[in-house]
PyMOL CGO cylinders between C-alpha atoms (Angstrom):
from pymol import cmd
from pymol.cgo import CYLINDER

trace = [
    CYLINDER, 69.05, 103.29, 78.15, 65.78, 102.89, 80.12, 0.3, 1, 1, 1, 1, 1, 1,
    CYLINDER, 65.78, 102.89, 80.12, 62.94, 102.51, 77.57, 0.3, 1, 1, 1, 1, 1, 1,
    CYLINDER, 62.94, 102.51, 77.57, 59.38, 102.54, 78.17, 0.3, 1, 1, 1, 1, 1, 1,
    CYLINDER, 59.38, 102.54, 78.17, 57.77, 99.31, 76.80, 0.3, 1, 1, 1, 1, 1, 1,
    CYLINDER, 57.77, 99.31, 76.80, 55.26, 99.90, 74.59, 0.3, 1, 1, 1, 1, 1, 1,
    CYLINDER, 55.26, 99.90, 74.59, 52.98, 97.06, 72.46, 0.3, 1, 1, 1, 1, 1, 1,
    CYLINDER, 52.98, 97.06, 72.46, 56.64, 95.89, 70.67, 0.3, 1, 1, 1, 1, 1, 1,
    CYLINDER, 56.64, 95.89, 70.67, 58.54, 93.60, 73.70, 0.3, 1, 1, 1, 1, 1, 1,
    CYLINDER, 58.54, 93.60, 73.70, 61.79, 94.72, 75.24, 0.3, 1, 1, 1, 1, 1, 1,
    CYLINDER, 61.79, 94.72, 75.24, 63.66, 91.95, 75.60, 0.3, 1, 1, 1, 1, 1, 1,
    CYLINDER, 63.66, 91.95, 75.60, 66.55, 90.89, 78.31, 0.3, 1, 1, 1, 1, 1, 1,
    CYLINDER, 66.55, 90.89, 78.31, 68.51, 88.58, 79.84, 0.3, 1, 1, 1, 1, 1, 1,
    CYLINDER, 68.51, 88.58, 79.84, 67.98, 89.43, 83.81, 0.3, 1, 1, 1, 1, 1, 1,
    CYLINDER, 67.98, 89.43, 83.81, 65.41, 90.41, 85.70, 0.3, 1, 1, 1, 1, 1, 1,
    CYLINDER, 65.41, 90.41, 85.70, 65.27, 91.90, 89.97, 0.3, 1, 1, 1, 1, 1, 1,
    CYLINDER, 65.27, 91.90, 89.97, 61.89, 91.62, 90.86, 0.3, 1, 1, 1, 1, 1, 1,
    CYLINDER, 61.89, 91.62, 90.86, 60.84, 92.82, 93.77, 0.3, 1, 1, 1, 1, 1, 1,
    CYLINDER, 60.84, 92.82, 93.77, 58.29, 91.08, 95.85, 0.3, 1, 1, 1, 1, 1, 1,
    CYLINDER, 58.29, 91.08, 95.85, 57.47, 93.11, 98.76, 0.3, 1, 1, 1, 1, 1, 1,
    CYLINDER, 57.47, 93.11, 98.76, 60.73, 93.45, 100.64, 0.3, 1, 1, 1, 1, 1, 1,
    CYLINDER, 60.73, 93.45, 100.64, 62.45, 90.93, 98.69, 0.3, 1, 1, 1, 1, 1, 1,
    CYLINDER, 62.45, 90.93, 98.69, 64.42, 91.27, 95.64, 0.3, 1, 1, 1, 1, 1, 1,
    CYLINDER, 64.42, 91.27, 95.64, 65.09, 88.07, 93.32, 0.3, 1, 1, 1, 1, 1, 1,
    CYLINDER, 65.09, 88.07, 93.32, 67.33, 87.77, 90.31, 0.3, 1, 1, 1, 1, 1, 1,
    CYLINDER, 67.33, 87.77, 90.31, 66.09, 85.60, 87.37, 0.3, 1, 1, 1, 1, 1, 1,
    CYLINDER, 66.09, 85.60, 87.37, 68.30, 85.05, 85.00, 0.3, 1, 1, 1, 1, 1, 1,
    CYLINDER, 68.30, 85.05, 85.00, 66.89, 83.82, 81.66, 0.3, 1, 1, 1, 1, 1, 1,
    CYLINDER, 66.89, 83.82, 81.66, 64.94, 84.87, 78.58, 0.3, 1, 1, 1, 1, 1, 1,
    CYLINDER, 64.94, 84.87, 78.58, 62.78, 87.89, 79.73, 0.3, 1, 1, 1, 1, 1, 1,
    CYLINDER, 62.78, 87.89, 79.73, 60.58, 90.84, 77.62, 0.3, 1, 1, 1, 1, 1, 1,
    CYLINDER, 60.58, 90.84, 77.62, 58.41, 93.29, 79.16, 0.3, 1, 1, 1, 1, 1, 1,
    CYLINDER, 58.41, 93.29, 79.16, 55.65, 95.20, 77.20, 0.3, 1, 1, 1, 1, 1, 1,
    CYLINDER, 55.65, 95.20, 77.20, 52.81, 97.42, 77.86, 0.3, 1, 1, 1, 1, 1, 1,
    CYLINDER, 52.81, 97.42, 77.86, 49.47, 95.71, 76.85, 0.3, 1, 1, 1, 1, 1, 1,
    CYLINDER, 49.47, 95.71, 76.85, 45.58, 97.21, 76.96, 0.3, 1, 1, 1, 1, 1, 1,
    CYLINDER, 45.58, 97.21, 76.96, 42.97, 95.33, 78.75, 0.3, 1, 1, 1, 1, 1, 1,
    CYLINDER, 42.97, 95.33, 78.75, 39.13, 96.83, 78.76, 0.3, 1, 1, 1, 1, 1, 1,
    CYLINDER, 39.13, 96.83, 78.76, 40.94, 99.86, 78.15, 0.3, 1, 1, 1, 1, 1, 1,
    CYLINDER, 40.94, 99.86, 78.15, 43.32, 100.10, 81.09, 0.3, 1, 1, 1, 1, 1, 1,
    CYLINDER, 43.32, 100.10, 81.09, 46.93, 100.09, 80.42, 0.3, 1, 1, 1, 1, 1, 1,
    CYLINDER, 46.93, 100.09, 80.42, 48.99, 96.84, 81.90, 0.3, 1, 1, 1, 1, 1, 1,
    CYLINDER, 48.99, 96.84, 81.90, 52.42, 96.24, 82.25, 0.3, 1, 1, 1, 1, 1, 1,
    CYLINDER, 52.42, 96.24, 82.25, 53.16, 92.39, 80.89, 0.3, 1, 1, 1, 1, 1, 1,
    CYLINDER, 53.16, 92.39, 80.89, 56.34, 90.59, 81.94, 0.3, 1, 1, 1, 1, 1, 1,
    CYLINDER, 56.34, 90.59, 81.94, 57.15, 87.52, 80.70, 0.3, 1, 1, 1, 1, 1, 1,
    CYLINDER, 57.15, 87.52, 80.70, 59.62, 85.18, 82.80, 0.3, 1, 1, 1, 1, 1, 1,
    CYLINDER, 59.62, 85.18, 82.80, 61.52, 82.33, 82.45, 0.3, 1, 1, 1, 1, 1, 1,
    CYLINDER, 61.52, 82.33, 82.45, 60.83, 80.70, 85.49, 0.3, 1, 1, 1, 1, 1, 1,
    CYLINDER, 60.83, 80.70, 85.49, 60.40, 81.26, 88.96, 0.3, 1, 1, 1, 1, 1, 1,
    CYLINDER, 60.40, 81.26, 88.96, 60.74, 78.62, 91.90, 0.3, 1, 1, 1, 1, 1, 1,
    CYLINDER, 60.74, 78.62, 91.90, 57.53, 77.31, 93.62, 0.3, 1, 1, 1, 1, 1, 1,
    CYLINDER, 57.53, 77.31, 93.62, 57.77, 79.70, 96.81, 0.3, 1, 1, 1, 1, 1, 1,
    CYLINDER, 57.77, 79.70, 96.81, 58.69, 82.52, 94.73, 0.3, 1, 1, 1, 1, 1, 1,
    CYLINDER, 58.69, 82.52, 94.73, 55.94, 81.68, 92.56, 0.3, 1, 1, 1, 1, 1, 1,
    CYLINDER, 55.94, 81.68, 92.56, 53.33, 81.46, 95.93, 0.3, 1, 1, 1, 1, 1, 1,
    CYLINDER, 53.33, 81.46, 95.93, 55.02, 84.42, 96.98, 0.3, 1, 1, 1, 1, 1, 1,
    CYLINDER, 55.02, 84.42, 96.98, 54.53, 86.68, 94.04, 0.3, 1, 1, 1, 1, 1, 1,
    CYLINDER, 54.53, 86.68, 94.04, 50.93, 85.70, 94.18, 0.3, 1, 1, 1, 1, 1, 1,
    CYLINDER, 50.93, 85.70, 94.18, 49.86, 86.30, 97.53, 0.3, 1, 1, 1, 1, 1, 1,
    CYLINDER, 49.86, 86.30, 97.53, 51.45, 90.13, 96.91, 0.3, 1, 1, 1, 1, 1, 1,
    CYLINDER, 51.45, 90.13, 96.91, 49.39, 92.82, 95.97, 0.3, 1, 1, 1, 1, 1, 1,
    CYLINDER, 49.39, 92.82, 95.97, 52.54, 94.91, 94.77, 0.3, 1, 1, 1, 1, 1, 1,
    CYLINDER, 52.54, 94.91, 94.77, 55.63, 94.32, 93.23, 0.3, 1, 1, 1, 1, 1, 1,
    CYLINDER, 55.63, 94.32, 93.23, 58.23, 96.19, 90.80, 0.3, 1, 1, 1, 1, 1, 1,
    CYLINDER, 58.23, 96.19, 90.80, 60.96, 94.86, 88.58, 0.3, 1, 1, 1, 1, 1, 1,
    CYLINDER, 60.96, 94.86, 88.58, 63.85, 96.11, 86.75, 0.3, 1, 1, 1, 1, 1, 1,
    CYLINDER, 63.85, 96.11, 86.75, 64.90, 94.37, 83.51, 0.3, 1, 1, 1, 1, 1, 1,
    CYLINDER, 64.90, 94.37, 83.51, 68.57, 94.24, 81.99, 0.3, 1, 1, 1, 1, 1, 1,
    CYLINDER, 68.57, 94.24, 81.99, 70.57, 92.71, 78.94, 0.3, 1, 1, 1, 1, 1, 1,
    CYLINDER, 70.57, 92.71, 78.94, 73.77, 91.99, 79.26, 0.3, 1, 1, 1, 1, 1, 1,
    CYLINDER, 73.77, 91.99, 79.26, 74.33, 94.15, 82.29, 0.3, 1, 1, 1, 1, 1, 1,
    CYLINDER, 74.33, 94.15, 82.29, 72.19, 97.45, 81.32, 0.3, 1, 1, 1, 1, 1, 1,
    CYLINDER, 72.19, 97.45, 81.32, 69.21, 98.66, 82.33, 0.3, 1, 1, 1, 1, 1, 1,
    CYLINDER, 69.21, 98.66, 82.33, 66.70, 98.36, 79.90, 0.3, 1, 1, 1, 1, 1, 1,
    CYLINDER, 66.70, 98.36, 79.90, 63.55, 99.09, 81.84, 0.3, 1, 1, 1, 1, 1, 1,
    CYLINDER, 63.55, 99.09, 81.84, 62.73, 99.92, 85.68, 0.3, 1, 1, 1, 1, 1, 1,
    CYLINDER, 62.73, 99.92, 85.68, 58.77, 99.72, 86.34, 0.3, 1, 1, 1, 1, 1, 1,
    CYLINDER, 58.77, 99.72, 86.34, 56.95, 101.65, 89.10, 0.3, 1, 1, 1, 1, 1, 1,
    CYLINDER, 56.95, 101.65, 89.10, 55.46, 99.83, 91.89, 0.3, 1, 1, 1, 1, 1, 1,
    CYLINDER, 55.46, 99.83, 91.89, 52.70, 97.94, 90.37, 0.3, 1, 1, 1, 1, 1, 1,
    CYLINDER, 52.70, 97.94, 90.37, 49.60, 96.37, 91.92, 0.3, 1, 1, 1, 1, 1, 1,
    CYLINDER, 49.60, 96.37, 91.92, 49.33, 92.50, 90.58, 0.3, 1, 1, 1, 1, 1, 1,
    CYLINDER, 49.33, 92.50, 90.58, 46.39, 91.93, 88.23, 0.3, 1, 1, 1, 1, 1, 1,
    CYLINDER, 46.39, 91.93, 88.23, 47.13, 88.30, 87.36, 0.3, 1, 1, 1, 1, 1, 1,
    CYLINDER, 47.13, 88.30, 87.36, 49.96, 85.10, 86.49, 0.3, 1, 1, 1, 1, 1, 1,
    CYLINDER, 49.96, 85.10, 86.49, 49.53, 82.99, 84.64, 0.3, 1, 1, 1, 1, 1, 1,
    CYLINDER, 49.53, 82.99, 84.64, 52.19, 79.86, 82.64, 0.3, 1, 1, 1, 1, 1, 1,
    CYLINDER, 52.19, 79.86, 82.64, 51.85, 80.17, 78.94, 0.3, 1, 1, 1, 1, 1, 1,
    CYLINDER, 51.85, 80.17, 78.94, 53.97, 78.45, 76.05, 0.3, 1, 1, 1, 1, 1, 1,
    CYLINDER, 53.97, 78.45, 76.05, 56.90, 81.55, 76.69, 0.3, 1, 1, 1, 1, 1, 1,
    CYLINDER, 56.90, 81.55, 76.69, 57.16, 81.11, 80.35, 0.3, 1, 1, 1, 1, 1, 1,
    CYLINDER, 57.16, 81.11, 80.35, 55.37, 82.57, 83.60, 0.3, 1, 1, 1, 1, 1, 1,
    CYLINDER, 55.37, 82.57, 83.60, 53.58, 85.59, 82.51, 0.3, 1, 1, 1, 1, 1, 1,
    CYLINDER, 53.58, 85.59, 82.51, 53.03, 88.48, 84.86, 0.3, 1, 1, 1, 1, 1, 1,
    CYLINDER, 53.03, 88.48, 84.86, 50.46, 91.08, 84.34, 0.3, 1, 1, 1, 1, 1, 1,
    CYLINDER, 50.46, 91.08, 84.34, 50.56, 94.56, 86.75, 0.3, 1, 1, 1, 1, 1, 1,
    CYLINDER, 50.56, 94.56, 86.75, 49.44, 97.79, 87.00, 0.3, 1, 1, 1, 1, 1, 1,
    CYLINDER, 49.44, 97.79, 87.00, 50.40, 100.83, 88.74, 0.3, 1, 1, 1, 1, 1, 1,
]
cmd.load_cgo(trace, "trace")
């Protein structure tokens, strides 16, 4: 199964995300929806946490992708996506891209 998020969350247990040629697995509570800001569609991920020098790294990208799974299935696989922001909120470290 490889939804599309939409405004309702997909929600997993893993997550690869890819920061530029790296690829790190977070294991954890993780969703993934598609939000609108000024009009522009965003994809939002929401992570558990990341270390501080993923954390730096992730922020000094421009792109990134990530591929989100429950209990060993794919659930979702984004496109490349351009950052837009992160930011930590009550859920975890929230990532907001666009492609």
């Amino acid at each position: 199964m490889n939804l599309a998020p939409g405004s309702r969350p997909i929600h997993g247990d893993t997550v690869d995300l890819g920061i530029g040629v790296h690829t790190v697995t977070i294991t954890g509570p993780a969703s993934t929806r598609s939000i609108l800001i000024d009009g522009r569609g965003y994809a939002e991920l929401v992570l558990p946490a990341l270390t501080p020098e993923h954390r730096t790294a992730l922020e000094k990208t421009e792109h990134y992708a990530y591929e989100l799974y429950r209990d060993g299935v794919l659930l979702y696989s984004s496109p490349e996506l351009t950052l837009r922001e992160t930011r930590q909120s009550d859920d975890g470290l929230v990532i907001t891209g666009a492609p």
